[in-house]
C-alpha positions as CSV (number, residue, x, y, z in Angstrom):
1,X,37.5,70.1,81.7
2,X,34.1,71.8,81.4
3,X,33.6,74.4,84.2
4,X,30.0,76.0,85.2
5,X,31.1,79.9,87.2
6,X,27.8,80.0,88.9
7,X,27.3,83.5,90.6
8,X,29.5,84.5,87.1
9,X,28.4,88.3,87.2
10,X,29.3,89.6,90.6
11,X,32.9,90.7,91.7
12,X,34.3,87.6,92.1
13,X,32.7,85.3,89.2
14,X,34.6,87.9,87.2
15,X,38.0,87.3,88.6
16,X,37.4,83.3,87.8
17,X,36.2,83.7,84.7
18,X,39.3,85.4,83.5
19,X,41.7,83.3,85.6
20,X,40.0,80.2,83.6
21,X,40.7,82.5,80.3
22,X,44.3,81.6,80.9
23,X,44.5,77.8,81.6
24,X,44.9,75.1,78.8
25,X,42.2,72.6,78.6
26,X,39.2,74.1,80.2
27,X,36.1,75.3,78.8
28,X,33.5,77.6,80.6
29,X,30.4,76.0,79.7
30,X,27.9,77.3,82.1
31,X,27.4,80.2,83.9
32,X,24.6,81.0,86.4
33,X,23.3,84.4,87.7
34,X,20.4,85.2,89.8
35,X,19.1,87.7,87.3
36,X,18.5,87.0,83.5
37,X,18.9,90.1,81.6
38,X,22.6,90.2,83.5
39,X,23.6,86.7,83.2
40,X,21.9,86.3,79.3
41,X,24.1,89.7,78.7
42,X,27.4,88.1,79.9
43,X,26.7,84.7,78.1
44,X,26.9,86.8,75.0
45,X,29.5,89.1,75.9
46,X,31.8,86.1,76.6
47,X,30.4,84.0,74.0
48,X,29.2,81.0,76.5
49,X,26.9,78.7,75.1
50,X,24.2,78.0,78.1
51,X,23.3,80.7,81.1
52,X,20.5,80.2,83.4
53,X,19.3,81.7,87.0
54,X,18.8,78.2,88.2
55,X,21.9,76.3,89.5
56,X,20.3,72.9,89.1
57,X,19.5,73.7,85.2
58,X,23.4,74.3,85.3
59,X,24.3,71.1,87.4
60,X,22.1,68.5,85.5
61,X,24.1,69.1,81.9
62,X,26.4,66.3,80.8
63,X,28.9,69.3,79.5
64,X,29.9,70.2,83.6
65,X,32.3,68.5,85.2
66,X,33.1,70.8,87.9
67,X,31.5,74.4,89.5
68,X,33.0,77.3,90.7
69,X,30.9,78.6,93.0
70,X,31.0,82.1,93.8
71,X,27.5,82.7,95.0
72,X,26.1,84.8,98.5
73,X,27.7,83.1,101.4
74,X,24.7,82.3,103.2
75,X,23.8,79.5,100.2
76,X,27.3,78.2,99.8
77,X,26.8,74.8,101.9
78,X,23.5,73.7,100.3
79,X,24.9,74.5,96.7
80,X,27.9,73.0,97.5
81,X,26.0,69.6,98.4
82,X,23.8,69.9,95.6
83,X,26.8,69.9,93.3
84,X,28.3,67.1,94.8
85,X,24.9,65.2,95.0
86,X,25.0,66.0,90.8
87,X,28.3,64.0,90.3
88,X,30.2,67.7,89.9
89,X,33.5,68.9,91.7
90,X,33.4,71.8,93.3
91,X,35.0,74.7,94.5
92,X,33.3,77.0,96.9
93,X,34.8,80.8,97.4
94,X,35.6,81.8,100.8
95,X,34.2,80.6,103.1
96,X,33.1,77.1,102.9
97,X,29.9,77.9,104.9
98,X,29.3,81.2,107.5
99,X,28.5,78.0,110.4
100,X,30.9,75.3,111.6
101,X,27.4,73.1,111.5
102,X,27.2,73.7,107.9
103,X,31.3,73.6,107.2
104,X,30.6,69.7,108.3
105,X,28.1,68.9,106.3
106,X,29.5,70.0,103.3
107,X,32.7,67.9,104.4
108,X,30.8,65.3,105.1
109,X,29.5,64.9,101.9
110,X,32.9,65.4,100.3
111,X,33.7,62.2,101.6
112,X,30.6,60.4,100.6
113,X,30.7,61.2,97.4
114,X,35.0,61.1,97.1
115,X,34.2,64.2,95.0
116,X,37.3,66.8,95.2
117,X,35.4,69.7,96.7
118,X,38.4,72.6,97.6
119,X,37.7,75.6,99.6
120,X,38.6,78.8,98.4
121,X,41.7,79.7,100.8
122,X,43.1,82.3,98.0
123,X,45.6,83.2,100.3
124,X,47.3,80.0,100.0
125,X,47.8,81.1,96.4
126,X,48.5,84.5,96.6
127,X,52.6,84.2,95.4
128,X,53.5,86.1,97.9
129,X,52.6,84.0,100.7
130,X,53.7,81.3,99.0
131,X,57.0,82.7,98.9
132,X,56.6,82.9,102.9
133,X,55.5,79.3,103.1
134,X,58.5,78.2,101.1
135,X,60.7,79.9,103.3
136,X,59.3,78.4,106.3
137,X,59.3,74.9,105.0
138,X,63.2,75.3,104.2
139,X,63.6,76.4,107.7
140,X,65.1,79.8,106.6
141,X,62.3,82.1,108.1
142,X,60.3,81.0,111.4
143,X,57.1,83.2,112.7
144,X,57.3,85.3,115.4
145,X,54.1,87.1,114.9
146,X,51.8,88.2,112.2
147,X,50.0,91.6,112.1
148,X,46.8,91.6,109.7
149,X,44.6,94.6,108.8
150,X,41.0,94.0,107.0
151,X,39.6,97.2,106.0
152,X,36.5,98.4,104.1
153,X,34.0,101.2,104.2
154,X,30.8,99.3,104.0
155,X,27.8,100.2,105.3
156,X,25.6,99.1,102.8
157,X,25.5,95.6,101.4
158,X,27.9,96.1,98.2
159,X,30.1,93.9,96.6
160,X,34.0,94.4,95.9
161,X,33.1,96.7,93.0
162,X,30.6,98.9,95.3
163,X,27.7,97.4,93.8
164,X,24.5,96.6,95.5
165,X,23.9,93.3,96.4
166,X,20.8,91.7,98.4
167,X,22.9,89.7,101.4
168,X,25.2,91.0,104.3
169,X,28.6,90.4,104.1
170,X,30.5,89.4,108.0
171,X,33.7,90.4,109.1
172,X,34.1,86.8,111.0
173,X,33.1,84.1,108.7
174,X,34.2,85.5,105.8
175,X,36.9,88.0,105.7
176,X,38.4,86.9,109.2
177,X,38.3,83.6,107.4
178,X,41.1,84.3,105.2
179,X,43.5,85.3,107.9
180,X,42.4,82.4,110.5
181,X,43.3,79.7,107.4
182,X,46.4,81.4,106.5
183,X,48.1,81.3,110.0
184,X,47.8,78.2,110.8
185,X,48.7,77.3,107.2
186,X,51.8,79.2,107.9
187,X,52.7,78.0,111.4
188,X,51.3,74.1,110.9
189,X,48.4,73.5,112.6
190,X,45.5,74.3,114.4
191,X,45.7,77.7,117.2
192,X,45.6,76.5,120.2
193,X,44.0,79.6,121.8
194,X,41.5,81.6,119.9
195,X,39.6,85.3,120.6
196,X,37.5,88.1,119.4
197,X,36.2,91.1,120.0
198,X,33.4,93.0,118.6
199,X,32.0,96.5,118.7
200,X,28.5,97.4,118.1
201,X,26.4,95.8,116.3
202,X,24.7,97.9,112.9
203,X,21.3,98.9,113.4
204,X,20.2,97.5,110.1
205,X,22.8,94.9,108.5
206,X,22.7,93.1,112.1
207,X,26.4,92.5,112.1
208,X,29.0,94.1,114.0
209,X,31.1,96.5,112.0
210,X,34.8,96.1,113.7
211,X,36.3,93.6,115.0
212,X,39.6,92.0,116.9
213,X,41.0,88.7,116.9
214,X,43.7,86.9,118.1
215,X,45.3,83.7,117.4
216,X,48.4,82.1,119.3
217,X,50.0,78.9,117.6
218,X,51.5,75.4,119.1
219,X,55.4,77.1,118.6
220,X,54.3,80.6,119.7
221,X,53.8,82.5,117.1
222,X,51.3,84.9,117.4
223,X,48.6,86.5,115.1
224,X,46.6,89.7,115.6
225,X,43.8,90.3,113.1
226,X,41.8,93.7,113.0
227,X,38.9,94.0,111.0
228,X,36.6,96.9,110.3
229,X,33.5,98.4,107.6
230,X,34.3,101.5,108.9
231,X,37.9,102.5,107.9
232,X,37.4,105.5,105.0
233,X,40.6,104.7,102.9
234,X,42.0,102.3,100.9
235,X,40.3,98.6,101.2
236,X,42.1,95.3,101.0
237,X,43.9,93.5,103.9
238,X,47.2,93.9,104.0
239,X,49.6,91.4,106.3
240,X,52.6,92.3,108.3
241,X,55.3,88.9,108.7
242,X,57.0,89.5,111.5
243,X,60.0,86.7,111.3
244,X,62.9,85.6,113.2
245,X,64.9,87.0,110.2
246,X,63.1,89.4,108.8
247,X,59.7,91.3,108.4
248,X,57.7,90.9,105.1
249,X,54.4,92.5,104.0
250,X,52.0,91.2,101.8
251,X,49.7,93.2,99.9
252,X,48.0,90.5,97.7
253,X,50.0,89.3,95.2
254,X,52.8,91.4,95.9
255,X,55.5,90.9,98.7
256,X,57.4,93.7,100.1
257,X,60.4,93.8,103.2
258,X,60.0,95.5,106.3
259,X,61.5,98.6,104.6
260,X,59.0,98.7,101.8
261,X,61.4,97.1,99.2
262,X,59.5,95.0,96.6
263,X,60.8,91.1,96.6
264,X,61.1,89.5,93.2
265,X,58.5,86.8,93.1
266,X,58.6,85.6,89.6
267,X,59.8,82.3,90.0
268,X,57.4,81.3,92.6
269,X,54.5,80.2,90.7
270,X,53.3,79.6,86.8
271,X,51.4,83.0,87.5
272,X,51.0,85.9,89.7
273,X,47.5,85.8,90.0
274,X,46.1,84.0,93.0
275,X,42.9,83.3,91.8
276,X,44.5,81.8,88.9
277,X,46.8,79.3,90.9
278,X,43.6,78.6,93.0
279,X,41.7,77.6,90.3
280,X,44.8,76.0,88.5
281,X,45.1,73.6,92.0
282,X,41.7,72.5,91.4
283,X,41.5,71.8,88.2
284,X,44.9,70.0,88.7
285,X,43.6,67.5,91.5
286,X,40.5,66.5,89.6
287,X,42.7,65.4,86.8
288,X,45.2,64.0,88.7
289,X,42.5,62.2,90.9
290,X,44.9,63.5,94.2
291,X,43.6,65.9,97.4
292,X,43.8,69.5,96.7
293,X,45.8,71.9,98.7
294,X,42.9,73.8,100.8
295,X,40.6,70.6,100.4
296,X,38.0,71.3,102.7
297,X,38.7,68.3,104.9
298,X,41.8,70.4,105.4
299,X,40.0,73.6,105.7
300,X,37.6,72.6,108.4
301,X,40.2,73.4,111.2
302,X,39.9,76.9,110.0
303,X,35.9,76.8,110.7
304,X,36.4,75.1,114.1
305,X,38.8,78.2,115.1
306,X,36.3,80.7,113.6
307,X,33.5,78.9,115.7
308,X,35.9,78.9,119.2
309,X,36.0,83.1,118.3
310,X,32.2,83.3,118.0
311,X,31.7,81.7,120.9
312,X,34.1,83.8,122.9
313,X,32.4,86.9,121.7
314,X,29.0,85.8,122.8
């Protein structure tokens, strides 16, 4: 499998490149960067044969079968349909698109083309909400209510690695994104009421800076989601299970009780990476010519919700 990581230098491109490091039968072949000097300096530091700022110079080789897109949010949908349009799989990092109206054209196009095109629910992955999900498939653990907390200090435009970057980052269609899909992954289906509210809105990024939603599923359960730039501490979000037997909290990879004890989770997954398994799912389906989990005909619910919340803010 030959893989082009377009977006390969930023925060993100990095994580897949060395998740791809560690899977058998896959070749990085292409990577693509929006500034030379940067993208010609990690072709050579990772010894990749072909870099370029241009995603269609990347999409029109023979040697790419598939793209890993990890590129500003704002262009995911049309480089997304431009992939597919090439013959290429794709996979786009959260989220799909920051608009329900582009989520569907990018689905749409998925199944006009019969191209697998996965969206990048990592959460789904992360082992220890896996170990969560297996649970509640067995029946041993049922949701009562989960409590999640997105935080960041970010009131400039910088990436995961506080650099600079050129486009605006939003709590809603991206990091709200995450939690949406992973509640009603966890309780089976789509919310069936939906909410936000928003403070202020920055006087120069344009976007509000904290944020509360909540979610209420088909059984019950319950989700409360707050989001902030503002919070001066540690970033990450962090998510509190709160379970008929039992309350979990996940921190990423890592799975804890209600009483901070760590929960073994080696035996969950071939790794304990989640963007790893992610990219290990679609690499999977392509060759095994099945749906994906997080295929974005799957994922579109998600969108839907998110659009419900914007709407109720406004």
């Amino acid at each position: 499998m030959k893989i082009c990581v377009a977006g390969a230098y930023g925060a993100f491109g990095l994580k897949h490149l060395d998740a791809l490091k560690n899977i058998e039968d896959v070749e990085v072949t292409s990577i693509m960067g929006p500034t030379e000097t940067k993208i010609k300096a990690l072709a050579a530091e990772r010894r990749i044969n072909h870099f370029s700022t241009s995603l269609e110079n990347c999409i029109a080789r023979d040697d790419v079968d598939a793209v890993i897109l990890s590129t500003p949010t704002q262009l995911h949908a049309n480089q997304a349909i431009a992939c597919m349009d090439a013959g290429k799989h794709v996979l786009i990092e959260i989220p799909m698109a920051d608009s329900l109206e582009d989520s569907m054209r990018v689905v749409k196009k998925h199944r006009e083309t019969g191209l697998t095109c996965m969206a990048g629910q990592v959460r789904r992955f992360n082992p220890s909400h896996q170990w969560i999900k297996n649970k509640i498939n067995l029946g041993e653990l049922k949701l009562q209510q989960m409590d999640a907390q997105t935080y960041f200090f970010r009131r400039t435009n910088t990436n995961a690695k506080g650099q600079p970057r050129s486009w605006t980052d939003h709590l809603l269609w991206h990091h709200a994104c995450h939690t949406v899909d992973l509640f009603q992954y966890q309780t089976g289906g789509k919310a069936t009421q939906a909410f936000g509210l928003q403070g202020p809105i920055h006087s120069e990024l344009g976007i509000a800076m904290d944020m509360t939603i909540g979610l209420k599923a088909t059984d019950g359960a319950i989700c409360t989601l707050s989001l902030s730039f503002n919070n001066d501490g540690p970033f990450g979000t962090f998510f509190r299970y709160i379970c008929d037997k039992g309350t979990y909290i996940a921190r990423y990879d890592d799975l804890f009780d209600g009483n901070n004890n760590q929960i073994d989770l080696t035996n969950v997954a071939v790794s304990s990476n989640g963007i790893e398994l992610i990219d290990r799912e679609f690499i999977s389906a392509i060759k095994e010519g099945r749906t994906p989990n997080a295929c974005v005909t799957d994922v579109i619910s998600a969108m839907e919700t998110l659009d419900k919340i914007e709407r109720s803010i406004s």
